[in-house]
N, C-alpha and C positions, 0 to 999 in steps of 0.2 A: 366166398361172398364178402371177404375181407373188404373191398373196394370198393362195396357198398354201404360200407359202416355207417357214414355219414348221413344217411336216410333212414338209420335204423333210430328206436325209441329207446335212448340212453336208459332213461330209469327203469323199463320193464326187459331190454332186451331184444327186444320185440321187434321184425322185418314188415311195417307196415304194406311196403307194397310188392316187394319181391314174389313171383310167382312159387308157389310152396315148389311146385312138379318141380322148381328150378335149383331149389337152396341146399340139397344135397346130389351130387353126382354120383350118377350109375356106376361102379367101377366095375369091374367083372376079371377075372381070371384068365389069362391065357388060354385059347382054345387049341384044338387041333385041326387041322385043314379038312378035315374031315365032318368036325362041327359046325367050321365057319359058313362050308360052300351049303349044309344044310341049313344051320343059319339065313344066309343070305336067299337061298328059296323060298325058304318061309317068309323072308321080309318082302318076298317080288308078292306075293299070293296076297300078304299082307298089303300091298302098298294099295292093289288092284280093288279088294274088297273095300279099302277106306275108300278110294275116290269114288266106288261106286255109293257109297253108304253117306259121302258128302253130298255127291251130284240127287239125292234121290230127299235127304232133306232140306237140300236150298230150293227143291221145287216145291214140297211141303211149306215152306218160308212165304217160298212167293205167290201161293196159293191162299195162303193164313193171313196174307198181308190183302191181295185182293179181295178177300171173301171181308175181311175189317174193313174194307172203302167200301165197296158195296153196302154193307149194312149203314155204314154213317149217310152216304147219301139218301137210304132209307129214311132214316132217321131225323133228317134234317126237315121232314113235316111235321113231326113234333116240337119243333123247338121253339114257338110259339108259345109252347105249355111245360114248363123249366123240372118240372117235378115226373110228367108224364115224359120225358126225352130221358130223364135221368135211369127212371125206372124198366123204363124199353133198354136201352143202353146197358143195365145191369143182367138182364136176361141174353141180351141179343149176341152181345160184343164178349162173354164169355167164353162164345167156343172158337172163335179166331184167334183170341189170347191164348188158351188150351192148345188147342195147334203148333203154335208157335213155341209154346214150349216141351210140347215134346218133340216139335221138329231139333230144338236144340238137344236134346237130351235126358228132359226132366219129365219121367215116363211118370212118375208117381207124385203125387201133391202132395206130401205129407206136412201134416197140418196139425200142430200144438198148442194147449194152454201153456202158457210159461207156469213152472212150480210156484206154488205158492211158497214156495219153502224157503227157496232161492231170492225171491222176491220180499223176505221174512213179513209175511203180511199173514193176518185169517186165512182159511181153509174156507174157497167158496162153498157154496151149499151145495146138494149132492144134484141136485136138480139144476142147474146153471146153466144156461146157453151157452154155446161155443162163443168163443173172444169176439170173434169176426160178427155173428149173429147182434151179439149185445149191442158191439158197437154200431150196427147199422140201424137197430131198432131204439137208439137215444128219443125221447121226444122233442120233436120240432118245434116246440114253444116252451123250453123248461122256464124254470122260475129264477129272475136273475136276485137275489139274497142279499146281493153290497153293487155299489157303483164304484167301482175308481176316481180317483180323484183325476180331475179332466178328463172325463167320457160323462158325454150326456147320458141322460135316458134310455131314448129311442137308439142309442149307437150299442150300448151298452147289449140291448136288448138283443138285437141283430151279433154283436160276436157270439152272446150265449148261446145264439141256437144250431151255431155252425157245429165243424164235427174235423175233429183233425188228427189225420195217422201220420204218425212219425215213423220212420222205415231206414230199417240198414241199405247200405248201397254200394253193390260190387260190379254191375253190370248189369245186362240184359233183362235176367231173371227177374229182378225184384221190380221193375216197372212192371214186368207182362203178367206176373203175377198179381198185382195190386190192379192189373185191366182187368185179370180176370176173377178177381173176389168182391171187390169194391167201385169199378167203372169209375174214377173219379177223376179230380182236378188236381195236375201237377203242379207243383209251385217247385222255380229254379230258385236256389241259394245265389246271389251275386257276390263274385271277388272284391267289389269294394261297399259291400251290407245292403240290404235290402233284400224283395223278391217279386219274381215276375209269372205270371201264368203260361203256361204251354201248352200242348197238345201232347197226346199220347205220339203220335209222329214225330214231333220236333224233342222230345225226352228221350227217344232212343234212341234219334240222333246227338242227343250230347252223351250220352250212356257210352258212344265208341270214342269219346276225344278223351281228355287229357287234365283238363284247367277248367278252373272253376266259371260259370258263368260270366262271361265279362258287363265290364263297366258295375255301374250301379242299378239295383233293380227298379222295376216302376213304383211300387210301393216300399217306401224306407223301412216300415215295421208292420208285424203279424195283422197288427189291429185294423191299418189299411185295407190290408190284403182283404182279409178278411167282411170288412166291410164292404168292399168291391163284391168277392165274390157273392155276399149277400143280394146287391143288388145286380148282378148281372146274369145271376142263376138261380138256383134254389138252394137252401144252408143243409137239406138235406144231403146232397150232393159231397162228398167226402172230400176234404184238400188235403193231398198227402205232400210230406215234405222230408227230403233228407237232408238232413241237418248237418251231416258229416259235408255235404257240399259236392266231394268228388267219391271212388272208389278207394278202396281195400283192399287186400288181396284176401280177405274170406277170413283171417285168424284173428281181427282185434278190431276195434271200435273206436275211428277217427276222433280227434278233438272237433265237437260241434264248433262249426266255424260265423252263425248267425250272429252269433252274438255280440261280436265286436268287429263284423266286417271281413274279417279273414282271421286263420287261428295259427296259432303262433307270429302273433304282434307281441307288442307291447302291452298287452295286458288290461289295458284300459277297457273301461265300459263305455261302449257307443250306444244311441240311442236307436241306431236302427238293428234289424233283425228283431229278436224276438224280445218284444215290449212288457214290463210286469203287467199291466192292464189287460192286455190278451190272455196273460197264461194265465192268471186269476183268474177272470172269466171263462176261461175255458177248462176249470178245475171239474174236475167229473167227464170231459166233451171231449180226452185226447185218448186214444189206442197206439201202441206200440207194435211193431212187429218189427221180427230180425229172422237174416235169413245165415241157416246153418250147412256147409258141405260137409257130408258124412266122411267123405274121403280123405279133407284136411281137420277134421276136427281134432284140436288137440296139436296139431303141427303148428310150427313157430314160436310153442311157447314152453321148450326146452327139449320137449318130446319128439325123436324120432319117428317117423311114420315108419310101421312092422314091413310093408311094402312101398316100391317104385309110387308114387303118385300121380295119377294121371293130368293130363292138362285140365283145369276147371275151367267154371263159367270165367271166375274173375277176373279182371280185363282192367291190366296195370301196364301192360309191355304190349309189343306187337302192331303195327299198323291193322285196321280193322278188319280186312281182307282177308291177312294171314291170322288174327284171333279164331276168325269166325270160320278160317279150315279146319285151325286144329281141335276147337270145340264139338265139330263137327262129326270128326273125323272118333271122336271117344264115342263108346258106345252108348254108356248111359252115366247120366252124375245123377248123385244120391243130394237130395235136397231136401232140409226139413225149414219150413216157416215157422219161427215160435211168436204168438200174440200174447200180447198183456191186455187182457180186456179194459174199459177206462175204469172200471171199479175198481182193478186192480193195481193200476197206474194212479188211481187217486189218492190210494191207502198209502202206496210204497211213498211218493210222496211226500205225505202228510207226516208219517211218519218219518220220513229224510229231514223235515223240516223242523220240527217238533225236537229232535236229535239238536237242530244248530239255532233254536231259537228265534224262528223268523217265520212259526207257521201263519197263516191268512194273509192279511190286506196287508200286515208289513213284513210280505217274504220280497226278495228283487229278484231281477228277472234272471240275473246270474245264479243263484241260491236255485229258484225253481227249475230253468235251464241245468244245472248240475245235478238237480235229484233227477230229472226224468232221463239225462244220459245215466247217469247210476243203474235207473229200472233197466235201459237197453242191457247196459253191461252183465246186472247180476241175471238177466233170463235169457243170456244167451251162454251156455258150459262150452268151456274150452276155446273161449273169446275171451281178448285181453283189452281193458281199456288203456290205449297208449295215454302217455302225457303232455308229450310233444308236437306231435307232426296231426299236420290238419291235411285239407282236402288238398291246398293249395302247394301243398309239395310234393303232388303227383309229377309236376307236370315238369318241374326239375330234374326227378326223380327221373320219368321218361325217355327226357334228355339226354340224359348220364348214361344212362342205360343204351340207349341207340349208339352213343359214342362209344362206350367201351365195346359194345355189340361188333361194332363196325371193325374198331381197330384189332378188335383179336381174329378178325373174318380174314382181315389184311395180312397179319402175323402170318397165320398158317398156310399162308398163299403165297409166301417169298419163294 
């Protein structure tokens, strides 16, 4: 993986996007002809059961994907009533999300508070709703406490009562997931700052490229957006955003790239993405989750993995086709969701701030923006937060990757 150096995270070490299953090679011992022709029976037995085990959950796929249009066109005689479409939606559209991911692999939902430990904050109370619970049941008219400076009243009012999940982001998984906990509103990150709304359809279709959003998004910062969303749905309705921009490869935690438009620039503060007046007012209103493979945890960050690793969700290499065989084709990946409830995210925070002397109305939006990637980093074990590389070096990354791919395909073919 020498030849990949160039991609990796000088200061931690760290292969942001390299596929783990990739980064050490299988070597194996000489066999005897004897092992190899058994060997190779087993691979033909092997190859047979995979296509069938492919072919039997792409129809599961394309079942899970019908049964979700049918329900939405259900649904679209609610939409009249922004709160009652949301609420049908969060019942209805869970078991075609479900579906869908165990048609990929992810047989069991396993589902985490992040340590409070790790997050060094209180020990919630022993009676505490799960993350996910809390955050869904925020009140719809909290009390707004301070205004920003330029934001009216009534605008003021309308960010507070929205609700916004911040989410890791490797692939497939962590949208189908987030359909199926939360029913809510995608927000793209754009390559040159801003963000724009999507559909659960048009998310999964960026989930299989490469690069970040292009152009610039419709709304320049959170506050917009937000605004928007207020007025074109209902604030109960969740906006979930990945901040990281593009994917991962599952072991460490992108430089959030909102902030200044794309990450690894120049360093400068842009005024779009994610605005201090937003994240103030939405102090107490944001939940965190990050998603963990059992399988890599702990790999890329010096640690050898005890066994071979199988292909993951993560979706950094591969044209989408051949991803979604070989995902396919594994039998099962071990995935856990860890959430930072927003109490918990407010403390950590608060606390982060508190630390560098910029808590409340005069924290900025970098400052708050760095404490709540901080929260992602410390509740997710055996994830590293890179310092270099953002979203927008996948797609080089990719590149490079498909060329070396290519040329060593060529090599072995003289």
């Amino acid at each position: 993986m020498e030849k990949y150096r160039v991609f990796s995270d000088e200061s931690t070490g760290v292969h942001p996007f390299i596929p783990v299953a990739y980064m050490k090679a299988q070597l194996s011992p000489p066999s005897s002809l004897a092992v190899r022709v058994c060997s190779l029976s087993v691979s033909l037995v092997a190859f047979v059961c995979k296509t069938i085990l492919v072919g039997a959950r792409l129809l599961l796929l394309f079942f899970s994907a019908f049964l979700a249009a049918l329900t939405q066109q259900f649904l679209l005689i609610f939409l009249p009533f922004p709160y009652m479409h949301w609420l049908l939606s969060l019942w209805l559209m869970a078991l075609p999300a479900r579906l869908a991911l165990f048609a990929l692999g992810v047989w069991n939902v396993d589902e985490q508070a992040a340590d409070f430990r790790r997050l060094k904050i209180r020990a919630p109370p022993p009676n505490a709703p799960s993350p996910w619970s809390a955050f869904l049941s925020l009140p719809a008219a909290p009390v707004v406490s301070f205004r920003p400076v330029g934001v009216s009243s009534s605008d003021a009012k309308k960010i507070r009562s929205c609700r916004v999940c911040l989410a890791s982001f490797t692939g497939l998984v962590e949208p189908l997931y987030l359909a199926y906990r939360l029913a809510p509103r995608f927000a793209l990150v754009h390559e040159h700052g801003g963000f724009s709304f999507c559909s659960i359809w048009d998310f999964l279709k960026f989930s299989l490229q490469f690069r970040l959003a292009p152009g610039q998004g419709t709304y320049r910062t959170l506050s917009a957006l937000l605004l928007a969303h207020e007025k074109s749905s209902t604030a109960c309705m969740p906006v979930v955003i990945f901040p990281e921009g593009q994917k991962s490869n599952g072991t460490c935690i992108l430089q959030w790239t909102a902030a200044a438009g794309v990450a690894g620039g120049d360093g400068r503060n842009d005024t779009a993405g994610f605005d201090a007046a937003a994240l103030q007012l939405l102090d107490g209103r944001v939940a965190e989750v990050g998603c963990i493979y059992t399988a890599i945890a702990g790999a890329g960050t010096g640690k050898e993995p005890r066994a071979a690793v199988p292909y993951g969700p993560p979706h950094t290499v591969h044209p989408p086709m051949h991803h979604l065989r070989l995902l396919l084709s594994t039998a099962r990946h071990g995935v856990a969701f860890v959430w930072a409830a927003p109490s918990a995210v407010q403390a950590s925070v608060q606390q982060q701030l508190q630390s560098l002397g910029g808590a409340g109305a005069s924290a900025s939006a970098s400052q708050i923006l760095s404490s709540l990637r901080e929260v992602m980093t410390r509740m997710l074990p055996g994830l590293t937060a890179v310092k270099s590389k953002g979203g927008k070096d996948l797609c080089k990354f990719n590149e490079y990757w498909e060329k070396t791919q290519q040329e060593q395909y060529l090599k072995n073919n003289r």
